[in-house]
C-alpha positions in Angstrom: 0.0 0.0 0.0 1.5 3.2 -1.1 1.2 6.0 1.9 1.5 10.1 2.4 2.9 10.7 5.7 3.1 14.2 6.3 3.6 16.7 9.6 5.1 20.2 10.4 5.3 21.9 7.5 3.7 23.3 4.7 5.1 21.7 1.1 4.5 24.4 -1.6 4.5 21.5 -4.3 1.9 19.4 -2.7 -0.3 22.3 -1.8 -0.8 22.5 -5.9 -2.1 20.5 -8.4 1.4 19.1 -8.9 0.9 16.9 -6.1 -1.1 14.6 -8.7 1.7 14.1 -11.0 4.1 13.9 -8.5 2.3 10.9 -6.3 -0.4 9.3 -8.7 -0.6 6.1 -7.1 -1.0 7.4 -3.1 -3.9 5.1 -1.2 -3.8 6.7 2.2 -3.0 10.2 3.9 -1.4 10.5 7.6 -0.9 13.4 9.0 1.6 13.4 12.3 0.3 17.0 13.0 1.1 20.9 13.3 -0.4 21.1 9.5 -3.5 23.4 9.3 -7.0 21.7 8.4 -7.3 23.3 5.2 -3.9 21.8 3.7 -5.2 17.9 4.4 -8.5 18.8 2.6 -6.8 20.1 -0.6 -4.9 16.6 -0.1 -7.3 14.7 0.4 -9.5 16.2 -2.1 -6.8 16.3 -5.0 -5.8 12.4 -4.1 -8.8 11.9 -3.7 -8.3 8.9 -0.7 -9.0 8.7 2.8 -6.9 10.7 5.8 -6.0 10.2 9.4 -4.5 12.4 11.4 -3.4 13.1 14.9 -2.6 17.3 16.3 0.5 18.6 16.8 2.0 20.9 19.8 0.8 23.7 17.7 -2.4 23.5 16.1 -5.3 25.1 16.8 -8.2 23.8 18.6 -10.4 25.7 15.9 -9.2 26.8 12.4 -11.5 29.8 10.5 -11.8 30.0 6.8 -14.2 30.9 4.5 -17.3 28.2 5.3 -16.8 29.4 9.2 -15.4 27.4 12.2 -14.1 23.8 12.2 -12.6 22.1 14.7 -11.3 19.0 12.3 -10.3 19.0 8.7 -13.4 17.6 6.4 -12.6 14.5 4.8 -10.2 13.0 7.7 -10.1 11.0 10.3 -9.0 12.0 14.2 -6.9 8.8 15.8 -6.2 10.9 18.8 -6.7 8.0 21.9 -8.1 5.8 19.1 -8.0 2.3 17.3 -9.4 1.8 13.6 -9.3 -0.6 11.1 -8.7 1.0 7.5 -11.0 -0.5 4.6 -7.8 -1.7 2.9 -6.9 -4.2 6.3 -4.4 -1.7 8.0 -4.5 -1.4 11.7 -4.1 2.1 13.3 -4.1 3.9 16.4 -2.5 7.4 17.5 -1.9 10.1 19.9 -1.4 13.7 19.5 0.6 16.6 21.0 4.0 16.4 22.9 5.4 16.9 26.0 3.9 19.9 28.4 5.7 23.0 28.5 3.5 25.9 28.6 -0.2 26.7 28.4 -0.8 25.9 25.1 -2.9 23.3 23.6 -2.4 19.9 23.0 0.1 19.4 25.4 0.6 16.3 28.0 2.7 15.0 30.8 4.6 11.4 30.4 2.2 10.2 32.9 -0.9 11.2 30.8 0.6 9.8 27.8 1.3 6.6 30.1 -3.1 6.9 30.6 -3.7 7.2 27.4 -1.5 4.5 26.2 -3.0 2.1 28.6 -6.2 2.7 27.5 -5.4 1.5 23.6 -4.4 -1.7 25.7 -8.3 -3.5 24.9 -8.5 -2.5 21.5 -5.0 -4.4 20.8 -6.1 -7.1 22.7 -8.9 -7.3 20.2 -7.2 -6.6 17.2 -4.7 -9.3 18.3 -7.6 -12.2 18.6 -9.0 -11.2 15.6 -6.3 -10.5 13.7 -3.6 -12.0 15.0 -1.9 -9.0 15.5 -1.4 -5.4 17.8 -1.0 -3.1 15.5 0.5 -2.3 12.1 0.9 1.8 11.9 0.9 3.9 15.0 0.8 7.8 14.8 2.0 10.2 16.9 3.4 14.1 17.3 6.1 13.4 19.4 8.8 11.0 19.0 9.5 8.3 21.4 11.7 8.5 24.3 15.6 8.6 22.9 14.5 7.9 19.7 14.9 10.8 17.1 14.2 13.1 19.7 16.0 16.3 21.5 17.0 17.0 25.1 14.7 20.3 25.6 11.6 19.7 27.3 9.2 20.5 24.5 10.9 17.7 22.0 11.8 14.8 24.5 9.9 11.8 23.3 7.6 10.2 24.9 8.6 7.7 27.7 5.3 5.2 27.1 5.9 5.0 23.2 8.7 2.7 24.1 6.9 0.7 26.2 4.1 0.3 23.4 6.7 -0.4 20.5 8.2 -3.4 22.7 5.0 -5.0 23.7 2.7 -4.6 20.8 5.3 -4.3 18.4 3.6 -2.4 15.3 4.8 -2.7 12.2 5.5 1.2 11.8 5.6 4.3 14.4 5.4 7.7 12.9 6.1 10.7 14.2 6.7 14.6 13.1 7.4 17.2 15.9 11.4 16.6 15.4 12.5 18.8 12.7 15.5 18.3 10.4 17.6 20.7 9.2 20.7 18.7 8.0 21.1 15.8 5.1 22.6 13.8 7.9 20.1 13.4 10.5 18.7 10.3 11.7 14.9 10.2 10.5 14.8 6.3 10.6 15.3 3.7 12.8 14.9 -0.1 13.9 13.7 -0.1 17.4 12.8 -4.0 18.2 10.8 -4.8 15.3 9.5 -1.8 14.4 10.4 0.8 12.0 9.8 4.6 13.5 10.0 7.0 10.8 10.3 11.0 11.1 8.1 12.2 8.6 8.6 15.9 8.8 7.4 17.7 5.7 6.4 14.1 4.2 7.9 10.8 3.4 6.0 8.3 1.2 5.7 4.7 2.4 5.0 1.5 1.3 3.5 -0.9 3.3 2.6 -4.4 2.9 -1.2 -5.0 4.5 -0.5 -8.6 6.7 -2.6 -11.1 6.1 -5.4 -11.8 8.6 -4.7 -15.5 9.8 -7.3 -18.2 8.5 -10.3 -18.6 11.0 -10.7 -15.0 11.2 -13.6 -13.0 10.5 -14.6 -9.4 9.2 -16.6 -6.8 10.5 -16.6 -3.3 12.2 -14.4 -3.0 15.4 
């Protein structure tokens, strides 16, 4: 499955009708956050395929444009503190925001993220008896802890992501939040089994869709 992961920052060629030429054969959006609303719909509406997302450190809780106030972008899909299952087979979950550091919005301490994390726990326990696996792409802001991240409070990862990559191993963890400057920097890595990928700007992916063990069955989670 060919993927659009994108976060942090506004790409002048994919906000433009280039972005068909440029990725014809995209399937799925996913947006690791601080992007405004109106940038994933012109995606979404010029790729014409489905979006999730998850808010970053700095987005608004409510974006104004010309049909009024929104608080999500039309056309995608919010995974914050959530499990889906994607028409196409993928498994997904995601959280948004980083580490707390001021007043602003969308901001958490490593023990909420610890809460929140714990409460995914049923809906992998589910996905794993029905499909015989966790998880295949989790989505996040931040990064996890010591992994692509930085040492000032605002960009430290996040101390339960680790946890979650060991147990439920998914197949992919993406993040934005971390941005890169240099050719040199470290935007992918193997941690256990599982491949976590800095996205910032975008990166496109593709992922193979598992194959649900025999005896399973279908049906909305």
């Amino acid at each position: 499955m060919k993927i659009l992961a994108v976060s942090d920052e506004i790409v002048g060629y994919l906000y433009s009708p280039m972005v068909r030429e440029q990725f014809p054969d995209i399937e799925l959006i996913l947006s690791c956050g601080d992007l405004p609303y109106y940038y994933l719909e012109y995606l979404v509406s010029m790729l014409d395929v489905r979006c999730y997302f998850v808010r970053g450190n700095h987005s608004a809780k409510t974006e104004y444009g010309v049909e009024g106030a929104r608080k999500y972008p039309w056309g995608a899909v919010d995974l914050h503190r959530r499990g889906v299952t994607d028409p196409s087979g993928l498994l997904l979950a995601g959280l948004e925001g980083s580490l707390r550091y001021n007043l602003g919005p969308h901001q958490y301490t490593q023990a909420d993220y610890w809460s929140y994390v714990f409460e995914l726990v049923p809906h992998l326990l589910f996905n794993k008896g029905k499909y015989g696996r966790y998880l295949d792409i989790f989505i996040t802001h931040a990064p996890p802890w010591k992994v692509h991240d930085e040492e000032d409070l605002p960009h430290q990862g996040i101390k339960a992501f680790r946890w979650l990559i060991r147990v439920f191993k998914p197949g992919y963890f993406l993040h934005g939040h971390i941005h890169v400057y240099r050719n040199d920097t470290v935007t992918r890595s193997l941690v256990d089994s599982t491949v976590v990928e800095n996205v910032y700007r975008y990166k496109k992916l593709t992922v193979t869709i598992p194959q649900k063990p025999s005896g399973s069955t279908d049906g909305e989670q």
